[in-house]
C-alpha positions as CSV (number, residue, x, y, z in Angstrom):
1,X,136.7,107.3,-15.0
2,X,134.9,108.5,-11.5
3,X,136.5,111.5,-9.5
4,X,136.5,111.6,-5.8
5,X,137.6,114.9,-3.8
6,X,139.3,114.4,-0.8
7,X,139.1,117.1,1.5
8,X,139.0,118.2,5.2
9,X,141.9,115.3,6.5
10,X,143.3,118.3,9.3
11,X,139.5,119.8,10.2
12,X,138.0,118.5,13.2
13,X,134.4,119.5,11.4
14,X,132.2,117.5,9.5
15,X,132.0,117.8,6.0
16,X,128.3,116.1,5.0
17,X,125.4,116.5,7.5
18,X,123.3,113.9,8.8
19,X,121.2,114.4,5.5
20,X,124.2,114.2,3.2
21,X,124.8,117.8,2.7
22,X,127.7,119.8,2.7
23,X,127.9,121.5,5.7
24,X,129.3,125.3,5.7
25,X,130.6,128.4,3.6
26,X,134.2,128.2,4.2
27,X,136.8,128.9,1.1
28,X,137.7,125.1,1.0
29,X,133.9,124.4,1.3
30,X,132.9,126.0,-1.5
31,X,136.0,124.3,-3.3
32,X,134.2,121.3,-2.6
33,X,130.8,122.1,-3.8
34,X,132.3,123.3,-7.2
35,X,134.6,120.4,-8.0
36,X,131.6,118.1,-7.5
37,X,129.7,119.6,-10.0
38,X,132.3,119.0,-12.4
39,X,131.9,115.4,-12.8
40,X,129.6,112.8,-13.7
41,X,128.8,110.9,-11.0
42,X,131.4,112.6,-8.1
43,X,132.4,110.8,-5.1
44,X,133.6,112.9,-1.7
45,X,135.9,110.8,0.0
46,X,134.7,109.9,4.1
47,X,135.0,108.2,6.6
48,X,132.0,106.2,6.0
49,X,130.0,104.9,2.5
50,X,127.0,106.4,2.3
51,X,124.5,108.6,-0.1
52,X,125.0,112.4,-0.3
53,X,122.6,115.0,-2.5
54,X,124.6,114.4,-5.9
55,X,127.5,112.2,-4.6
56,X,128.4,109.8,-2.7
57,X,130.6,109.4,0.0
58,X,133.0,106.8,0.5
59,X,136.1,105.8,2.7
60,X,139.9,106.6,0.7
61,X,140.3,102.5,1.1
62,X,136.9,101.5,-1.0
63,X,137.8,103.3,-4.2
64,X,138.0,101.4,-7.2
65,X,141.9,102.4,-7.4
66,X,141.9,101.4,-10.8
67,X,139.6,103.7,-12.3
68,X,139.0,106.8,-10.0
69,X,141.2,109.6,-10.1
70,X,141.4,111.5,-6.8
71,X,142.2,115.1,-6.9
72,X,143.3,115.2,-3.0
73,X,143.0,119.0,-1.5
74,X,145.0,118.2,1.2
75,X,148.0,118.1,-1.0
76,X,150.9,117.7,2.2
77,X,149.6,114.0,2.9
78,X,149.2,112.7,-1.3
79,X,151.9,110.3,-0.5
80,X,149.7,108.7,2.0
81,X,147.1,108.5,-0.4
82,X,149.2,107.3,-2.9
83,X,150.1,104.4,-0.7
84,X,146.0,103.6,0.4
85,X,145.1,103.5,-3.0
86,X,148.0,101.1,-4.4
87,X,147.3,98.8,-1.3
88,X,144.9,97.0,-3.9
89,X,148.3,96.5,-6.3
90,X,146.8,99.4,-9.0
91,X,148.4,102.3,-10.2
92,X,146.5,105.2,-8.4
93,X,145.3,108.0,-10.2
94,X,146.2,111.3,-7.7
95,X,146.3,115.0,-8.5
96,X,146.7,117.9,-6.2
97,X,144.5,120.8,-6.1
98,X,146.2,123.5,-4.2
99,X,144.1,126.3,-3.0
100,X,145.9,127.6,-0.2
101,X,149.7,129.2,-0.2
102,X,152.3,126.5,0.9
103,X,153.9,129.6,3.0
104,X,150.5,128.6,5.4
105,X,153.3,126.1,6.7
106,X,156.5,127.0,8.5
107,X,158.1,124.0,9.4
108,X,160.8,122.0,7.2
109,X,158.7,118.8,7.6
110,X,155.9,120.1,6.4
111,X,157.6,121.8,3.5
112,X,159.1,118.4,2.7
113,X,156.2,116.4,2.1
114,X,154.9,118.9,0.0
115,X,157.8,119.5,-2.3
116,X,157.8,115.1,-2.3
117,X,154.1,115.6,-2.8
118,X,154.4,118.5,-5.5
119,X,156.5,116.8,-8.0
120,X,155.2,113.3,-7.7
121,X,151.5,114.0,-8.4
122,X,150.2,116.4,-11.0
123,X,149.6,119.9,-9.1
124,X,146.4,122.3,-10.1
125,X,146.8,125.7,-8.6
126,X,143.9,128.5,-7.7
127,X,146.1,131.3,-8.8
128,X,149.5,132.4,-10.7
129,X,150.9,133.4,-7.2
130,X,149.8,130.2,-5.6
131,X,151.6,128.4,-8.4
132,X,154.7,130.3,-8.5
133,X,155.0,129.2,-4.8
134,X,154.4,125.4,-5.3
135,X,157.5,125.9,-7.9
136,X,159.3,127.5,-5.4
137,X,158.8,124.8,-3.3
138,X,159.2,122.2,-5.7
139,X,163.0,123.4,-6.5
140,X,164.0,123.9,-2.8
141,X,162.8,120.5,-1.2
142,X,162.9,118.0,-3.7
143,X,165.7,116.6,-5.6
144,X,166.5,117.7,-9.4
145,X,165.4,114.5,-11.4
146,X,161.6,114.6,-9.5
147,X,162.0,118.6,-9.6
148,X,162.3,118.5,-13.4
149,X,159.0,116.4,-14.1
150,X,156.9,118.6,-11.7
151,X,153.2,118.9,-13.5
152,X,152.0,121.8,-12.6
153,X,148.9,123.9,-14.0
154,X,146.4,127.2,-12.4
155,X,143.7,129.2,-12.8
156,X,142.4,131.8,-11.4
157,X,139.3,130.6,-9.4
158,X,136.9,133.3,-10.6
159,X,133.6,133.7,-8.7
160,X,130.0,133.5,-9.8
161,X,129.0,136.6,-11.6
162,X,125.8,135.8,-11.7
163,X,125.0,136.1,-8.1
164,X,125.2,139.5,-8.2
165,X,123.0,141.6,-6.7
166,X,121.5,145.4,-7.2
167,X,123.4,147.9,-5.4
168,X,121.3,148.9,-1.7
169,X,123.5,151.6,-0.5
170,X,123.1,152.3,2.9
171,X,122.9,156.4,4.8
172,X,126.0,155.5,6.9
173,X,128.9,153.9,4.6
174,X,129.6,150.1,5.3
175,X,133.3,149.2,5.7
176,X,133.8,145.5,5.5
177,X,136.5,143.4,7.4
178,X,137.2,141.5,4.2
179,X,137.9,137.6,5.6
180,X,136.5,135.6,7.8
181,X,138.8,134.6,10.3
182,X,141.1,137.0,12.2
183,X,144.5,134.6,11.9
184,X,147.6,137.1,12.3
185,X,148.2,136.5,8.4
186,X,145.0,138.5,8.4
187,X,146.5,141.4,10.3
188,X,143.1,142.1,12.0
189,X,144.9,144.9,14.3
190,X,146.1,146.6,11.4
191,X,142.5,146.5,10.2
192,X,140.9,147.8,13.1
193,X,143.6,150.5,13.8
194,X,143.1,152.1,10.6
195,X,138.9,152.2,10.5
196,X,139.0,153.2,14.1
197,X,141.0,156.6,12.5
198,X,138.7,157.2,10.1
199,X,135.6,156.5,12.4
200,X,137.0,159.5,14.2
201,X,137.0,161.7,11.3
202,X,133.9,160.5,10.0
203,X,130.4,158.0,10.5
204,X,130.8,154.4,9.2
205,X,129.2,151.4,10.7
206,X,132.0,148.4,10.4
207,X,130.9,144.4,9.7
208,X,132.8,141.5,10.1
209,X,131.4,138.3,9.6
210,X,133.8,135.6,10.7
211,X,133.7,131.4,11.2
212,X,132.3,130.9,14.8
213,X,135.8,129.5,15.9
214,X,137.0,133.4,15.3
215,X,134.4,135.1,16.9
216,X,135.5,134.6,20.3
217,X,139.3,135.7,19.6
218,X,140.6,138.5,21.0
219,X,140.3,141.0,18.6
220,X,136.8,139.5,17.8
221,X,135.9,140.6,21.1
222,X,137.2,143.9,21.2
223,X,136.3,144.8,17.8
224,X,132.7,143.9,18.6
225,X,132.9,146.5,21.9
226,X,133.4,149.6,19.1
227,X,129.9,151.5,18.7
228,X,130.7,151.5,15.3
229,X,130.9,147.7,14.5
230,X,129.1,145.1,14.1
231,X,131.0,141.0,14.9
232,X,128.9,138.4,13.6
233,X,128.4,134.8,12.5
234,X,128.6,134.1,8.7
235,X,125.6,134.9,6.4
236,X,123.5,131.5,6.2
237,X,123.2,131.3,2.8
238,X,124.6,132.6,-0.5
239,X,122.0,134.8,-0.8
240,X,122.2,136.5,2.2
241,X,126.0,136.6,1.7
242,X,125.3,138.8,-2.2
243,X,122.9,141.0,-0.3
244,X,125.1,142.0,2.3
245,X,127.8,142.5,0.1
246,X,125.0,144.9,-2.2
247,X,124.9,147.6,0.7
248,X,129.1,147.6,1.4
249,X,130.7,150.6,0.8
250,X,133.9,149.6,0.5
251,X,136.0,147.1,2.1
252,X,139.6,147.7,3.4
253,X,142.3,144.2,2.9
254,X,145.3,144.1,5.3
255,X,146.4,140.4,5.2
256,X,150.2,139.9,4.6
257,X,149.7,137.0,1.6
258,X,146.9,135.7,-0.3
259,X,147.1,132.9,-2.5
260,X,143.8,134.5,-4.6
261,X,141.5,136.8,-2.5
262,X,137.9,135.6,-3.2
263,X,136.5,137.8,-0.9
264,X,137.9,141.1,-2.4
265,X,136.8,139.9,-5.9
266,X,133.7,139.4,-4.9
267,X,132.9,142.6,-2.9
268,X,134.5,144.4,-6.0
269,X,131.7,143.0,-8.1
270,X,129.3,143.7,-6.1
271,X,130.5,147.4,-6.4
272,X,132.2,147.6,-3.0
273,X,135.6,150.4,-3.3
274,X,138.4,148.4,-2.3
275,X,141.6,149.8,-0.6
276,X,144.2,147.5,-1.0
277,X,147.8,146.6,0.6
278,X,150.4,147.3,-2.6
279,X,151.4,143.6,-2.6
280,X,152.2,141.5,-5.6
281,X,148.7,139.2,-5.0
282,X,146.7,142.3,-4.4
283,X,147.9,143.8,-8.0
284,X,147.3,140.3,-9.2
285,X,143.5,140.7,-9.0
286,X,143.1,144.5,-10.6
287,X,143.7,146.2,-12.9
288,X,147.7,147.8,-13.5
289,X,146.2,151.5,-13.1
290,X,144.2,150.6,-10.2
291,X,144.1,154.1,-8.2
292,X,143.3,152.3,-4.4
293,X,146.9,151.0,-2.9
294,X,148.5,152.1,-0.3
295,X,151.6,151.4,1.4
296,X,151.8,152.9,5.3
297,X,148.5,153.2,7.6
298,X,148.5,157.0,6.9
299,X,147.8,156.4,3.0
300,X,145.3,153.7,4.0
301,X,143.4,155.7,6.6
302,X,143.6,158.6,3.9
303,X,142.3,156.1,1.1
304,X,139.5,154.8,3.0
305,X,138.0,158.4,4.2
306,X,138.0,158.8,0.5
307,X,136.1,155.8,-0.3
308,X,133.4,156.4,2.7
309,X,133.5,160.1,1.3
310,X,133.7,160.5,-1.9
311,X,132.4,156.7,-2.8
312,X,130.9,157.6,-6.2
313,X,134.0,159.6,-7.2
314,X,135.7,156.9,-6.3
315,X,133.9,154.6,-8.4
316,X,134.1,156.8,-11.0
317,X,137.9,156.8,-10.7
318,X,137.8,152.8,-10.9
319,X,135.6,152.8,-14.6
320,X,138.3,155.5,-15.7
321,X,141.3,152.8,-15.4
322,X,139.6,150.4,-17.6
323,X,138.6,149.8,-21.1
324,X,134.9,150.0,-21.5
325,X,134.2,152.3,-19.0
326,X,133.4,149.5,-16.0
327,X,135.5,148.3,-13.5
328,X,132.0,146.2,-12.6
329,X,132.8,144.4,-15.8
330,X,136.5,144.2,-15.8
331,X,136.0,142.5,-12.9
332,X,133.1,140.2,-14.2
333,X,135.6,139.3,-17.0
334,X,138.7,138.8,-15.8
335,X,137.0,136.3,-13.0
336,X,134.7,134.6,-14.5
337,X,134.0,131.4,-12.8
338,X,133.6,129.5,-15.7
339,X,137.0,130.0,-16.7
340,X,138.0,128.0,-13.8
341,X,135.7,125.1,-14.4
342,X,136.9,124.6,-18.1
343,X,140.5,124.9,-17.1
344,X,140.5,122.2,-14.3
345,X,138.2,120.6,-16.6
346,X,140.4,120.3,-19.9
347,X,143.5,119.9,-17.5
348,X,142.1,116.5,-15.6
349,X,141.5,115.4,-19.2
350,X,144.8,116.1,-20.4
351,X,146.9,114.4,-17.4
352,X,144.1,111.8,-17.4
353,X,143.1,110.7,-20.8
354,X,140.3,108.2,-21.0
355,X,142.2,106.4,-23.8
356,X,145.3,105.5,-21.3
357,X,145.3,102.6,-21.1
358,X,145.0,101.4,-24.6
């Protein structure tokens, strides 16, 4: 059995370059680059049939229906899929990956088709929260005989811990708009009021490196005018991504809902002091004595003064809340990236035997 991701059906961007490789460093993106190095042989589903560096690419309607199971990450149009691929009088083989949180979508349509979507089709989540909200959905917009056959499985997505890089600590403290896009789920004001406060009270130097389709946004724009801050274009390659994330302070999260929160795990590894919002998906990531939530933008401001003031303290704080003695290596640990991989690994095998059809 082949596997073919299918990804990118809403983006207007390409996917594979004219020299058949993946183009970018967005979430979804790097999603893509990690599934394909799951499988033997991987096929990224595209508009056109062609040769990629480790893949192929090949339109939804040339799969071999009968022996390639698509694990479709744009889980709200599955049914569509479904259809394509049983065109050629197969049974398809379909699964969801879900790495974003349904609650991206507001309308009942769209909440519809993926409750239809969720319990027709095996679903594999990026998180706990992420799958309790798929349930959620599952039980509200779908009736009870699909409902109770839902298939649905996580893990958390973890994150290289071998990228890793020595910590560079800068003179002034780095504070780091943790996202790359300033989308109001984000809450980018709330972000910007609260390190303008403490750049009063103290020196920091701000970065935010955002998608170029953000960088011209309003609060891009004004951010960008603040002597203290630095707006940007994403880091153009991993290893310039590690390295900047070596010489950040400490990083300060604001958005309303996050279905994991790569970016935060990832700065916390590379020994970055995050402050976060006392939400159930920020407590999701950390440990249940983590010392750095707040809940108004006077116990944020006070949190982050600490963190660009007393940053080892801080850090010291963090290795006291876990056992071992390193938060550095609770982190490492708890998401580990190869946890992922052998989850959604074992999993596809499980809902997709090889022996099947016998």
């Amino acid at each position: 059995m082949r596997v073919a991701v299918k990804y990118g059906a809403f983006d207007q961007l390409p996917v594979v370059d004219e020299r058949g490789g993946i183009v970018g460093h967005s979430a979804g993106i790097s999603l893509v680059r990690r599934l394909l190095r799951l499988f033997p042989d991987p096929i990224l589903v595209g508009s056109q049939d062609r040769r990629g560096h480790g893949f192929t690419v090949m339109p939804l309607s040339f799969l071999d229906a009968r022996d390639t199971l698509v694990i479709n990450m744009d889980v709200i149009d599955s049914v569509a899929v479904w259809q394509t691929l049983h065109s050629s009088g197969a049974e398809p083989l379909l699964m969801n990956f879900e790495w974003k949180n349904p609650s991206v979508y507001h309308h009942r349509v769209n909440f519809a088709a993926m409750g239809l979507s969720y319990a027709m089709f095996p679903t594999f989540c990026n998180s706990s929260r992420t799958a309790e909200e798929v349930r959620e959905v599952v039980h509200r917009w779908t009736v009870q005989p699909l409902a109770e056959k839902a298939r649905i499985s996580w893990a958390n997505l973890g994150i290289n811990v071998e990228r890793v890089r020595p910590r560079a600590d800068p003179e002034i403290p780095l504070v780091l708009y943790p996202a790359i896009a300033m989308d109001a789920r984000k809450q980018p004001r709330l972000f910007t009021e609260i390190v303008d406060r403490v750049a009063r009270r103290t020196p920091i130097k701000v970065e935010a490196r955002l998608h170029e389709s953000h960088l011209v946004s309003d609060i891009a724009m004004s951010l960008s005018t603040k002597e203290y801050a630095w707006v940007g274009p994403l880091t153009a390659t991993r290893e310039a991504y590690w390295d900047a994330l070596a010489r950040t302070t400490a990083f300060l999260a604001t958005a309303d809902e996050e279905s994991y929160g790569l970016e935060y795990v990832e700065a916390m590894l590379a020994g970055a002091v995050g402050i976060l919002p006392d939400r159930a998906w920020a407590h999701a990531l950390v440990p249940a004595d983590y010392p750095f939530f707040y809940r108004t933008v006077e116990e944020a401001e006070e949190l982050l003064l600490r963190a660009v003031t007393e940053t080892d303290q801080c850090r010291n704080e963090l290795d006291r809340v876990v056992e071992g003695g390193s938060f550095v290596n609770w982190i490492r640990g708890a998401h580990n990236d190869d946890d992922f991989e052998l989850a959604i690994v074992t999993t596809v095998q499980e809902w997709f035997p090889s022996d099947r059809n016998k």
